[in-house]
C-alpha positions, 0 to 999 in steps of 0.5 A: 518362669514363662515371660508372663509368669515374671512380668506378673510377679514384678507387677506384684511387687511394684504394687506392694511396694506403691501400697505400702508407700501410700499405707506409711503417708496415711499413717502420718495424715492421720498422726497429724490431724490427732497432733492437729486435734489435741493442739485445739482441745489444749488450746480450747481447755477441752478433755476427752470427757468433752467429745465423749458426751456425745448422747448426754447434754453436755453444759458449759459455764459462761459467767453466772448461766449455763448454756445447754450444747445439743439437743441431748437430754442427760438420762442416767442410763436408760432409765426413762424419766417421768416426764419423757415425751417419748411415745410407748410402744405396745408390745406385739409378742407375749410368752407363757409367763407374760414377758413381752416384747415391742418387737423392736431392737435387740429381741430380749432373752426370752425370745431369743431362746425361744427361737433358737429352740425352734419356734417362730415369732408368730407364736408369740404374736399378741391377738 
């Protein structure tokens, strides 16, 4: 092997080896912070049902009252309730069958069909 050739490959190696090191004392940052965590959910009484509440309201019994924690709403689902506050979108795409679609998120079955068949959204638009 060339000079250059070898002094490459022991480069290679030597990083391999710095890499791996460095991989082996993230792993054990890491098993130590969730050793951290868990030590705090048991101390605190808290489960993993507790984080995971994240987009729910999540309440807490203190004494006779409960205290609401974020300013998350408890929905079931998605279902939107009677009196949800939030502004309605007005669809701007239409098909043949009167499906429609806001033209936010995720476009909907239909209109996903529709344009893999080939066809624009701006055949749909609404006037």
């Amino acid at each position: 092997m060339p000079a250059n050739l070898k002094s490459v490959m022991k480069q290679i190696e030597e990083l391999t080896k710095r890499a791996e090191k460095l991989r082996l004392e993230e792993t054990a940052k890491i098993a130590q912070a969730v050793k951290s965590i868990k030590e705090q959910m048991r101390k605190h009484g808290l489960t993993v049902a507790h984080l995971s509440a994240a987009g729910t309201a999540m309440k807490a019994t203190v004494g006779k009252s409960m205290v609401k924690v974020g300013k998350a709403t408890a929905k079931a689902g998605s279902a939107l309730k009677a009196n949800d506050k939030r502004l309605k979108v007005k669809p701007k795409y239409r098909n043949k069958k009167g499906e429609t679609w806001a033209g936010r998120g995720k476009p909907p079955h239909w209109m996903a069909a529709e344009l893999k068949a080939g066809k624009k959204k701006e055949d749909f638009l609404i006037k």
